[in-house]
Each structure stands twice: as structure tokens, then as C-alpha cells.
ZADO-1210 file (C-alpha; in nm, 4 decimals, padded with zeros to 6 digits):
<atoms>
<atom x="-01.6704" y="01.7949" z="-02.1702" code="UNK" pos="1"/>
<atom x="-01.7746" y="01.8817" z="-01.8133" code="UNK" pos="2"/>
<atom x="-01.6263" y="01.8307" z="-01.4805" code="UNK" pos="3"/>
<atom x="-01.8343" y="01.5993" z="-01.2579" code="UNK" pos="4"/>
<atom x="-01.9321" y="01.7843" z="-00.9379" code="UNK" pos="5"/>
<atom x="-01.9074" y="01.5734" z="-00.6168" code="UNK" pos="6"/>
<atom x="-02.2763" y="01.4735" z="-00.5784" code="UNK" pos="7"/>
<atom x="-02.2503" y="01.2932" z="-00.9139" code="UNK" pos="8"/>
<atom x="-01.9199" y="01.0789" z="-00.8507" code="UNK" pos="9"/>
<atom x="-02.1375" y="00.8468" z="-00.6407" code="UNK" pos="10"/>
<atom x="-01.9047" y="00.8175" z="-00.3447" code="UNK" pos="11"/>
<atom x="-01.9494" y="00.5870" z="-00.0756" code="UNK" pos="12"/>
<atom x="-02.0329" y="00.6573" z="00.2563" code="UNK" pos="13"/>
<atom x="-01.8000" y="00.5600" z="00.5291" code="UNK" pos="14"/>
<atom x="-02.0744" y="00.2561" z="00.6659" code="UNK" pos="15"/>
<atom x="-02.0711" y="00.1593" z="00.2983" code="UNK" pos="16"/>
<atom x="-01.7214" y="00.1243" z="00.2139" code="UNK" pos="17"/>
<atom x="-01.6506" y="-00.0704" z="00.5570" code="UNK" pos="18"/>
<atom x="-01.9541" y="-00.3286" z="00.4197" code="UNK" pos="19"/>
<atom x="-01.7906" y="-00.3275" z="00.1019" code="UNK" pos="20"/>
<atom x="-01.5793" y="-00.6340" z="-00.0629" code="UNK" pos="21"/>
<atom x="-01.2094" y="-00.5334" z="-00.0834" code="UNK" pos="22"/>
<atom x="-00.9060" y="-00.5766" z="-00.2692" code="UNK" pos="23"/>
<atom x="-00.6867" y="-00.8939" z="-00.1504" code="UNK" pos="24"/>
<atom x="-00.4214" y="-00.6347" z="-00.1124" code="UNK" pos="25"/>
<atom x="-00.2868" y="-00.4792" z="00.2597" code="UNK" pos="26"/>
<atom x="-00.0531" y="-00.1992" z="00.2811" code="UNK" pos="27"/>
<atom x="00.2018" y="-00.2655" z="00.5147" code="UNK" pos="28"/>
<atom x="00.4282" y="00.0752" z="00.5881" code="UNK" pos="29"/>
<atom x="00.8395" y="-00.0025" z="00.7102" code="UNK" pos="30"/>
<atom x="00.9499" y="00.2727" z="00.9359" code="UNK" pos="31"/>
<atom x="00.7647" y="00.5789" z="00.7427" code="UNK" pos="32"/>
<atom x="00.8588" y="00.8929" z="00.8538" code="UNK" pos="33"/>
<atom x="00.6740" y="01.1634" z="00.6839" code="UNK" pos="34"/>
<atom x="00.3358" y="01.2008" z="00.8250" code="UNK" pos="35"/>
<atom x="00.2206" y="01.3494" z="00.4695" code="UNK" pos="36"/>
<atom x="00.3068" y="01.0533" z="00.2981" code="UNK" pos="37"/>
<atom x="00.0657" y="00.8320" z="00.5652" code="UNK" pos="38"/>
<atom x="-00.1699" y="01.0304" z="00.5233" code="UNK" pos="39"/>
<atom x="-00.1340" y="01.0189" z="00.1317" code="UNK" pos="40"/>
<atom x="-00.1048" y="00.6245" z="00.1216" code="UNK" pos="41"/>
<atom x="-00.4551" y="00.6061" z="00.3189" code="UNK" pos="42"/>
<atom x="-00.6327" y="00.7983" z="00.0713" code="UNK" pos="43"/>
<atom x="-00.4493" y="00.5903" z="-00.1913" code="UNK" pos="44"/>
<atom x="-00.5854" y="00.3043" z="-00.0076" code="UNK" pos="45"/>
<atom x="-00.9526" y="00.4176" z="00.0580" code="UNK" pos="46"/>
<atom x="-00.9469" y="00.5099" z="-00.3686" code="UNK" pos="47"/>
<atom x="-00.8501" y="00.1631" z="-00.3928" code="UNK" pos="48"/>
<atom x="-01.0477" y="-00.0406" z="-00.1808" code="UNK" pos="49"/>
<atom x="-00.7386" y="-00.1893" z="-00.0302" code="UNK" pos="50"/>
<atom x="-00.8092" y="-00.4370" z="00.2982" code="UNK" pos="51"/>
<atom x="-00.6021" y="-00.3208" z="00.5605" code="UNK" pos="52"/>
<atom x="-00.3524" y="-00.0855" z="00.6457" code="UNK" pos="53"/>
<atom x="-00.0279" y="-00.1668" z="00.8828" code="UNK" pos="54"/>
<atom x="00.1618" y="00.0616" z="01.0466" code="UNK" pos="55"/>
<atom x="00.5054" y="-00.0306" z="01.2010" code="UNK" pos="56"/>
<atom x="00.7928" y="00.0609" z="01.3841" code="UNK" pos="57"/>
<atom x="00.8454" y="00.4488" z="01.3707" code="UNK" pos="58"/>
<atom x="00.5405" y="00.5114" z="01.1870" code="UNK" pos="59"/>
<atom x="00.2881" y="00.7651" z="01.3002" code="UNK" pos="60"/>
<atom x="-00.0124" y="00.6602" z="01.3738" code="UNK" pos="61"/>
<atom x="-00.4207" y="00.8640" z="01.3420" code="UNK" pos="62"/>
<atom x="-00.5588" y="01.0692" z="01.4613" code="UNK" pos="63"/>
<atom x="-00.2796" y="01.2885" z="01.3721" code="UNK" pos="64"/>
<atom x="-00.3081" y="01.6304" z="01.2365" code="UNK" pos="65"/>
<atom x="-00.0503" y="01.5945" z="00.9845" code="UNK" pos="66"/>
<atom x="-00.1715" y="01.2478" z="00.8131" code="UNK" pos="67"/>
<atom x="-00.5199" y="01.3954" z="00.8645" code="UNK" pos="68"/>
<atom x="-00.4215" y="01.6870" z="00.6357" code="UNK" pos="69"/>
<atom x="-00.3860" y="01.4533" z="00.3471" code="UNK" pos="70"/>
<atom x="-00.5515" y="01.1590" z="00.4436" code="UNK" pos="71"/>
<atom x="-00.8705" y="01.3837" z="00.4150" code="UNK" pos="72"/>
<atom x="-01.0724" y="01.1493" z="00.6246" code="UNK" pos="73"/>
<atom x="-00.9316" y="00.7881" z="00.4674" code="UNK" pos="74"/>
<atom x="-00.8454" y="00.7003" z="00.8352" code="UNK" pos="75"/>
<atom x="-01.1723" y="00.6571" z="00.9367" code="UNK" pos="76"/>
<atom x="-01.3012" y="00.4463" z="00.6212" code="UNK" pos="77"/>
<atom x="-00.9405" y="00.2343" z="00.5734" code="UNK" pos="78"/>
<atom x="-00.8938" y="-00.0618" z="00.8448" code="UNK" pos="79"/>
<atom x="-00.5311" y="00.0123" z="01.0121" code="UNK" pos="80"/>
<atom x="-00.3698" y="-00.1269" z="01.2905" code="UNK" pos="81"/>
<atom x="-00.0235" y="-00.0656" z="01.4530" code="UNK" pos="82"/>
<atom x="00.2833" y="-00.3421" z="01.4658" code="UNK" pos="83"/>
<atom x="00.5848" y="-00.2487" z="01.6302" code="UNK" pos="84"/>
<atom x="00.8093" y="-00.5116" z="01.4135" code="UNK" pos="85"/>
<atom x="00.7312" y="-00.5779" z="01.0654" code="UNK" pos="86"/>
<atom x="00.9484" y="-00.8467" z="00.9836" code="UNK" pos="87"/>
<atom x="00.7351" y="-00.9965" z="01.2881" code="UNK" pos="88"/>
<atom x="00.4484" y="-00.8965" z="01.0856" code="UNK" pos="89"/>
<atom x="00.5650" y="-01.0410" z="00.7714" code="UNK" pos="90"/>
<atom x="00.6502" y="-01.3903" z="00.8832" code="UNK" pos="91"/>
<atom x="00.2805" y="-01.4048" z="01.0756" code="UNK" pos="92"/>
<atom x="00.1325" y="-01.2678" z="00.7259" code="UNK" pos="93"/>
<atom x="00.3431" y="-01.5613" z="00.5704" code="UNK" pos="94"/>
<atom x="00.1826" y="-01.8354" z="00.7898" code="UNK" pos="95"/>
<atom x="-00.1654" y="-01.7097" z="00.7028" code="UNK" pos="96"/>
<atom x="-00.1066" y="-01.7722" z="00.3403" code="UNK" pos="97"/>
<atom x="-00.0577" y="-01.4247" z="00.2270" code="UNK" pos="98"/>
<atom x="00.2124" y="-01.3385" z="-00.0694" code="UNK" pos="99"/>
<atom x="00.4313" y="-01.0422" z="00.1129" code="UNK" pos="100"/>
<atom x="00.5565" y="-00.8199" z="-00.1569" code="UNK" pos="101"/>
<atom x="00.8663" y="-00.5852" z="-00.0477" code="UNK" pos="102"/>
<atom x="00.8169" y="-00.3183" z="-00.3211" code="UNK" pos="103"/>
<atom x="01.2049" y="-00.2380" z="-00.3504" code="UNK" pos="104"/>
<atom x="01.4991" y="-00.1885" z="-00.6116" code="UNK" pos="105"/>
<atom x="01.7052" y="-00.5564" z="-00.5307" code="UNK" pos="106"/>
<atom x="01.9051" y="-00.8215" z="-00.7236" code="UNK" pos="107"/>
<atom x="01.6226" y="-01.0596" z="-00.8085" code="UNK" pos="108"/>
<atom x="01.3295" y="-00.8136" z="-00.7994" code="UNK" pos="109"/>
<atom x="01.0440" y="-00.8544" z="-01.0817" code="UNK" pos="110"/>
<atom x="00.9347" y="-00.5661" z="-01.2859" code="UNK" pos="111"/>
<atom x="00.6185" y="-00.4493" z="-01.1881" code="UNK" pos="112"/>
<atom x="00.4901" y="-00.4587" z="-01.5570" code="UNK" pos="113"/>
<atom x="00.6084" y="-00.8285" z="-01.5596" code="UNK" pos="114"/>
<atom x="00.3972" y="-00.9531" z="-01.1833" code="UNK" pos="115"/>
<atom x="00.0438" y="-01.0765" z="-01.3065" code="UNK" pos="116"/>
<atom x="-00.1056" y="-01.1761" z="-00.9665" code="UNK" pos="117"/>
<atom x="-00.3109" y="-01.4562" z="-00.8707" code="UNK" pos="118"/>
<atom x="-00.6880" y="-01.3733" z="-00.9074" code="UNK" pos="119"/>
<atom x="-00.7408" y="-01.5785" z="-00.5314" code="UNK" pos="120"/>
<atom x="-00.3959" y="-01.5137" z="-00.3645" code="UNK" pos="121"/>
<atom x="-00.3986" y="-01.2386" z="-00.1037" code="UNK" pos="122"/>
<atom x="-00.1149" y="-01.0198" z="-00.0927" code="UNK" pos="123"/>
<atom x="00.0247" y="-00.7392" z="00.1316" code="UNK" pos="124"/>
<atom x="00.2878" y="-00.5270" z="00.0047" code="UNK" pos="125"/>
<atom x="00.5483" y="-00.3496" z="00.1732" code="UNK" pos="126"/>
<atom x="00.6901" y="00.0185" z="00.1197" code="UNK" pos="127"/>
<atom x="01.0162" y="00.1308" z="00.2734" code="UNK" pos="128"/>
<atom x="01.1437" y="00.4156" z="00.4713" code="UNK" pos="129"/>
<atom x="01.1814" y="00.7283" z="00.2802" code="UNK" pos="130"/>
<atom x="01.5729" y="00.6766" z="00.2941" code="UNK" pos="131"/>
<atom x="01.6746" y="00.3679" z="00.3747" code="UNK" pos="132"/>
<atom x="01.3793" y="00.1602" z="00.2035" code="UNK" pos="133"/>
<atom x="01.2407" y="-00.1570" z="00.3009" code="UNK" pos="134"/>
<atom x="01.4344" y="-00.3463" z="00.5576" code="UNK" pos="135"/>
<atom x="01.6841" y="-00.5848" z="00.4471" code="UNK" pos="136"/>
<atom x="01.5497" y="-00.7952" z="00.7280" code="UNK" pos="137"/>
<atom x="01.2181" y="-00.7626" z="00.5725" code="UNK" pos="138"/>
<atom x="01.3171" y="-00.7973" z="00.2190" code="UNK" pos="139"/>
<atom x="01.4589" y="-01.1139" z="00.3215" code="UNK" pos="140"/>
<atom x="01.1084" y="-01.2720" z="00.5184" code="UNK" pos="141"/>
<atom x="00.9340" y="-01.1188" z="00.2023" code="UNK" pos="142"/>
<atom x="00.8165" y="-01.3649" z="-00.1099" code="UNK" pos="143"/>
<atom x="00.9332" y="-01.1273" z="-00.3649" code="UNK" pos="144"/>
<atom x="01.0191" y="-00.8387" z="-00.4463" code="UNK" pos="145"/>
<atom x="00.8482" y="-00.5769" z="-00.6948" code="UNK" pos="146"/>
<atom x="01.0333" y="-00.2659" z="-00.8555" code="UNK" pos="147"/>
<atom x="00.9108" y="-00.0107" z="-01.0681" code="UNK" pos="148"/>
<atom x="01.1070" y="00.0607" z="-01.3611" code="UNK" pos="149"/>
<atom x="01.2470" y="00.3916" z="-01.3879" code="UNK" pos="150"/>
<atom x="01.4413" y="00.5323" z="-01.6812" code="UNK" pos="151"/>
<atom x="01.5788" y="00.8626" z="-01.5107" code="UNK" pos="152"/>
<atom x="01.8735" y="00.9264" z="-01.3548" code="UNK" pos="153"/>
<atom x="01.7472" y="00.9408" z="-00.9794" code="UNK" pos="154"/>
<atom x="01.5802" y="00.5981" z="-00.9362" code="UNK" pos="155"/>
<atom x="01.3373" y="00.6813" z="-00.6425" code="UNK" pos="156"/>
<atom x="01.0154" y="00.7950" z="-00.6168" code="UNK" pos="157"/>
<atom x="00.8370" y="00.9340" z="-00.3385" code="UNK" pos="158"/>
<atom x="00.6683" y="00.6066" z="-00.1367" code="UNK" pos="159"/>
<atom x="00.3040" y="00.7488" z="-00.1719" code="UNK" pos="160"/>
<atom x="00.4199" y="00.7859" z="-00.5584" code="UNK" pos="161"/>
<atom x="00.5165" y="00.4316" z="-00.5356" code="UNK" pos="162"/>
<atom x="00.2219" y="00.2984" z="-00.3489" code="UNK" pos="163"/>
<atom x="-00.0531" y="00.4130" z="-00.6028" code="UNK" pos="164"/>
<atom x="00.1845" y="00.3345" z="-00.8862" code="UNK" pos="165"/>
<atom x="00.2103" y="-00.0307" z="-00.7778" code="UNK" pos="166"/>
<atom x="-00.1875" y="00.0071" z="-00.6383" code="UNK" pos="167"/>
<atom x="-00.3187" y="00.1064" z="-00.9595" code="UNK" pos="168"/>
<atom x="-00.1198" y="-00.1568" z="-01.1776" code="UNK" pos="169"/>
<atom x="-00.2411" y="-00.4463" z="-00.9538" code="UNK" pos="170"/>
<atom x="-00.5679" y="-00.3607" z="-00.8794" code="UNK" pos="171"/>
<atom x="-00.6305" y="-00.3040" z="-01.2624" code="UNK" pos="172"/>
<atom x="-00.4760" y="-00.6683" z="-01.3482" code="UNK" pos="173"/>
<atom x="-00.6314" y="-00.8207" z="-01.0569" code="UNK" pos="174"/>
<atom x="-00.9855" y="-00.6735" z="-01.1932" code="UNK" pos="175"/>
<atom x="-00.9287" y="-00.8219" z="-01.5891" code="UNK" pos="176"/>
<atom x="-00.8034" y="-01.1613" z="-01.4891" code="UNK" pos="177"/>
<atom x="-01.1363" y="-01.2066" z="-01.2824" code="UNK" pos="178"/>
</atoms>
């Protein structure tokens, strides 16, 4: 076995990936505060082909030198765009016929490994605060809510940990049940 060297993991080229048919998924950060973990959920997002980024209330937005440092150039490729409120957001989302997805530990969440999504729905999912999680407010305007299961004893993962968790899982079921 040999490692691939860059040249052969036919990467796209920023012009390419903007021209390129997406995911029906958007990212839709809730008050992040660690710059590393923006920065992490763009290149999550680039990896993924996801449509759109949003970025709201206390979250930092690029150019930034911190979400550069991990983002490793995803900010230029990944459409993002700033909203102060995202329960706003959410509810405007809503009345374009997208599925909002709070990923969050609540009383009627579905397991992730239970959600088979909709080949034609779009959906934009929703990651919380590194403390306090999604917004109740939020959870509340949202369609559903997703959790991951966790078997541990600290039940919480680090949000750009959750994003390509939750990423990965629907972008592979999305892909088999086209």
C-alpha cells in the first residue's frame, strides 16, 4: 500500500468546486465561539460539497486568522454568509421549503442512524454553541431534531466532531438512495 501524494487525489480547483453540483445540505452555525471550530466546519463543508454556510449571532466571521488556520483555504471555495438571528434564519429557511435540522440531545430527537433523508428535500442543519447548544428558540422553529448516539459517560462532542459525524452519515445515505 502507498500513500497518494497530492497531485494524484484529483482535487478541485476553487472555479471548479464553485461550478460544481452540491449537496442539498447548508450548515447553519448558533452562536459558535471558537474560531478553530469555524474554521474546522468549513473544511468539513468544502470535503463535503455542502451548499452554503451560515454564520449567526456571535459567530466569527473570514477572513480571520484563526478560522483561516484550520479552514486551510475552505472559505474561499464554501458559499457563507452572515445572519445576525438564526431563529430569523430558520423560519425564512422554513418558508423556502427547506427541512431545518437542530442537531441536539432533546426529548423527541431521532437517532441519527435512524433519519434516512429525502433524496429531493433540501435540508440545513443546525449546530449549537459550544456550551449552551442550539437555541431552545431555535430548536423550537426547527423540523426536527437529530442526535448522535453516544454510549460514554460525557455525552458531547466537540461541534466540528459533530458536524462531519452527522455530514458524513447523510451525505453517504443521501448518495445510495439516489
Amino acid at each position: 500500500m502507498r500513500k497518494l501524494k497530492n497531485s494524484e487525489l484529483n482535487r478541485l480547483n476553487i472555479e471548479d468546486f464553485r461550478n460544481s453540483e452540491k449537496v442539498g445540505l447548508i450548515i447553519i452555525l448558533d452562536n459558535i465561539r471558537s474560531l478553530n471550530n469555524i474554521g474546522s466546519v468549513f473544511r468539513t463543508a468544502d470535503a463535503f460539497l455542502i451548499e452554503k454556510v451560515y454564520l449567526c449571532g456571535i459567530t466569527a466571521q473570514p477572513p480571520h486568522k484563526e478560522i483561516h488556520k484550520t479552514a486551510l483555504g475552505a472559505t474561499e471555495s464554501v458559499d457563507w454568509e452572515y445572519e445576525e438571528n438564526t431563529e430569523e434564519l430558520v423560519k425564512r429557511l422554513r418558508n423556502e421549503g427547506v427541512t431545518v435540522i437542530s442537531v441536539e440531545q432533546a426529548d423527541k430527537s431521532t437517532s441519527l442512524e435512524n433519519f434516512i433523508p429525502k433524496k429531493m428535500q433540501k435540508y440545513a442543519l443546525v449546530f449549537g454553541n459550544e456550551v449552551k447548544g442550539v437555541g431552545q428558540r431555535v430548536v423550537d422553529a426547527s423540523d426536527l431534531c437529530l442526535e448522535i448516539p453516544q454510549y460514554g459517560t460525557k455525552h458531547s462532542l466537540n461541534i466540528s466532531v459533530s458536524c462531519g459525524i452527522v455530514l458524513w452519515d447523510l451525505v453517504s445515505k443521501l448518495k445510495f438512495y439516489q
